[in-house]
Phi, psi and omega in degrees: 000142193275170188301302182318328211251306192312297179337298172303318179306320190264325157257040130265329169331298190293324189272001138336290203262338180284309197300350175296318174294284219289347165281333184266330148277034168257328185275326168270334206284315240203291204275345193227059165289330182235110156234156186319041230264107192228170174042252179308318217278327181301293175342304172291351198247261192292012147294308191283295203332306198275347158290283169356290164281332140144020186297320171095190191277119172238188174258120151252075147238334176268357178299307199294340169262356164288306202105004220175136195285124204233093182290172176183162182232028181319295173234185209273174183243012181302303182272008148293326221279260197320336202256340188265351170325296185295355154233012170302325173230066171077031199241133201222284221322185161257326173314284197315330203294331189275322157348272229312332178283349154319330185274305180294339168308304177288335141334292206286313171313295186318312189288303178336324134327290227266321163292335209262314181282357182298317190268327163204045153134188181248338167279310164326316191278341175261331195285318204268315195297342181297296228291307193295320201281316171247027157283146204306317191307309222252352189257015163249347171281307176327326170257036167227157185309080144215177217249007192260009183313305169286319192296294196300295168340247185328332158274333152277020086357285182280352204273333167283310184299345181271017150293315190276328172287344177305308168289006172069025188244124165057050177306308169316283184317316172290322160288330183274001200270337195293300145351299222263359192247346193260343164308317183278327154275005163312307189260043160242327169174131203314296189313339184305316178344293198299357170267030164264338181251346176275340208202301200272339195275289190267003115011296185284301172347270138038309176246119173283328181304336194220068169235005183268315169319305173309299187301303188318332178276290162347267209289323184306289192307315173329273229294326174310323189263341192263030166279331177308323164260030061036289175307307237242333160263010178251017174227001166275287208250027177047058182177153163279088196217138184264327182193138190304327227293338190304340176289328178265348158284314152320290211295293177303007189239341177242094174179179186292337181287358196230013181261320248176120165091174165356308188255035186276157186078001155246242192191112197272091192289349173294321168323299170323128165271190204275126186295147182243019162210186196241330196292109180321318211269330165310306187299319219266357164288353235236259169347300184274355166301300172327291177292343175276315172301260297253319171286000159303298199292338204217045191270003178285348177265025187275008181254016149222341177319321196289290137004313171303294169314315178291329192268333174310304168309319180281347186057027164301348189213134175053057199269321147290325151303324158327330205273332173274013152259007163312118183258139165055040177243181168235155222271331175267358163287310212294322194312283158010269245256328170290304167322291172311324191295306167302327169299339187257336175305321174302309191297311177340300220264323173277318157314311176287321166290348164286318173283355176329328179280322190294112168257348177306294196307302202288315192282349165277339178274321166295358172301310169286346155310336175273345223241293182291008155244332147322299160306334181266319159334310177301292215249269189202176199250089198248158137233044127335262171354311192267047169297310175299330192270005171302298169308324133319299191278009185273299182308291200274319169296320166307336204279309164327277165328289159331344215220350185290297160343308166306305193288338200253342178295321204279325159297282217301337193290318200301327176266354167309299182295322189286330188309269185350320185284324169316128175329301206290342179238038171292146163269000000 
């Protein structure tokens, strides 16, 4: 692309994603200062408090009934890791902590952009980052106590470099960087792992000449960034584990209230039985035996259970109700964000039949659609979950958009010519 054309492109790019950052602190500083903030989102705020004061990762909810700093591994540490930056100098609040996702919001635009045109052009790439800056979905995960701010940040990240291995340039170097980006959204949340088997893995395949290389560089860098945590639980808790929380997902996802009636196909904190220790590693052996019986014993309704879960995410089932399970959202955002969503699904959908033929760039965009209806088949049906595919469906609804304009000038000309060809519209 010449110099002359990148320029413009690059700076509407940027004023795209800064008006993107300032609608998402306009959305924490001023119209969503107080939400609804229960369970993880707490979780995440006073774990980085307590990194801060030098505690190191504990839970604190079982410190504060212990009395005592309780280590833990509930979930992976990156976005507590990143979020105590902020309070390392002196910024304590919640507010300030939910700011922070202006800055991965604005990351996230940028690449998104930065995707879209990689994939069908430089109006597609303004087109997805417009798309990208005020969708509801992304500017209410960006404004919450959660970990997916980052978590999205980092798979549009990789969802580019597994472009650039696509196009065949600096394939080594470009697999290990894509490894080392899918380790760091491991330890933003553990299932990004599996887009080692989903996205990088058959990627290397892909190239027969270079696929031992490839897969070595890839699974090689991974193991390299989750090993510091790795290390630090398997010398805590005697075990090799990136995060506890899969005991407590089995345990709330499996049981009659999540078989049967109302919540079937979500998750249920009444499921849990009553904890009988502070030690993490005991309860979540406990918990997940539990939720493991109980799906044992009832594995004949998992054939409808499953199906469920998957439509929950996708917000095929109960798509209002779902919206009161929003953690650290506001509740009209959240709606919002249920609207646009449908509304972006068609073009989403008209985008992937445009791209078909490209199939390298379309089979990296669809990943996280695979990734994100596995995890919810596995564990349970939020659409929460279906964060990475947020990026997808933004990216292929931009491809849509972008390409109308072209397609409906390219009719009116044609009938223009044929009127014109015609006897009847001869002078």
């Amino acid at each position: 692309m010449p110099a002359a054309t990148r320029r413009p492109f690059a700076a509407r790019l940027l004023a795209i994603a800064a008006a993107g950052a300032a609608l998402r602190l306009l959305y924490v500083l001023v119209l969503a200062r107080k939400v609804p903030d229960i369970g993880d989102a707490i979780f995440f705020h006073q774990q980085a408090i307590a990194l801060a004061h030098g505690h190191g990762f504990v839970d604190p909810f079982i410190s504060a009934a212990a009395r005592h700093s309780v280590p833990s591994a509930l979930h992976p540490p990156l976005y507590p890791l990143a979020v105590s930056a902020l309070a390392h100098v002196g910024l304590m609040s919640e507010v300030a902590h939910r700011s922070l996702g202006a800055a991965f919001g604005f990351g996230t635009i940028i690449l998104i952009g930065l995707i879209g045109r990689r994939v069908d052009g430089p109006r597609t790439g303004l087109v997805a980052a417009s798309l990208a800056a005020v969708y509801p979905v992304l500017v209410a995960a960006d404004g919450a106590m959660m970990s997916e701010t980052l978590y999205g940040l980092l798979i549009a990240r990789a969802l580019l470099v597994s472009l650039t291995i696509v196009s065949g340039r600096r394939t080594v170097l470009a697999a290990a960087s894509l490894g080392a980006l899918i380790g760091l959204a491991a330890l933003t949340r553990a299932e990004g792992l599996l887009l080692l088997a989903l996205l990088a893995w058959p990627l290397a395949l892909r190239r027969p000449l270079r696929r031992l290389p490839l897969l070595a560089a890839s699974t090689i860098a991974c193991l390299l960034v989750l090993s510091p945590w790795l290390i630090r639980n398997a010398s805590v808790f005697h075990e090799l584990t990136l995060s506890h929380n899969d005991a407590t997902v089995v345990a709330g996802a499996n049981c009659r209230t999540t078989y049967h009636g109302v919540n079937l196909g979500g998750w249920d904190i009444a499921c849990f039985s009553k904890r009988r220790t502070y030690d993490e590693r005991r309860q979540s052996d406990r918990w997940r035996a539990e939720g493991l019986r109980y799906m044992g014993r009832h594995a004949g309704r998992l054939a409808v259970v499953v199906p469920l879960r998957i439509m929950r995410t996708w917000d095929l089932w109960q798509p209002h109700r779902q919206v009161e399970f929003a953690e650290s959202e506001a509740r009209w955002l959240s709606t919002a964000g249920v609207v646009a969503y449908f509304l972006l699904m068609p073009f989403a959908l008209a985008g992937a039949w445009l791209l078909r033929r490209v199939r390298g760039p379309l089979f990296v965009l669809l990943s996280p659609v695979v990734l994100v209806t596995v995890v919810s088949a596995v564990g349970y049906g939020v659409p929460r979950f279906r964060h990475p595919a947020e990026i997808t469906i933004v990216v292929l609804a931009a491809a849509a958009i972008a390409r109308t304009p072209a397609a409906v000038g390219a009719r009116l000309r044609a009938r223009t010519s044929a009127s014109a060809g015609s006897p009847h519209g001869a002078v």
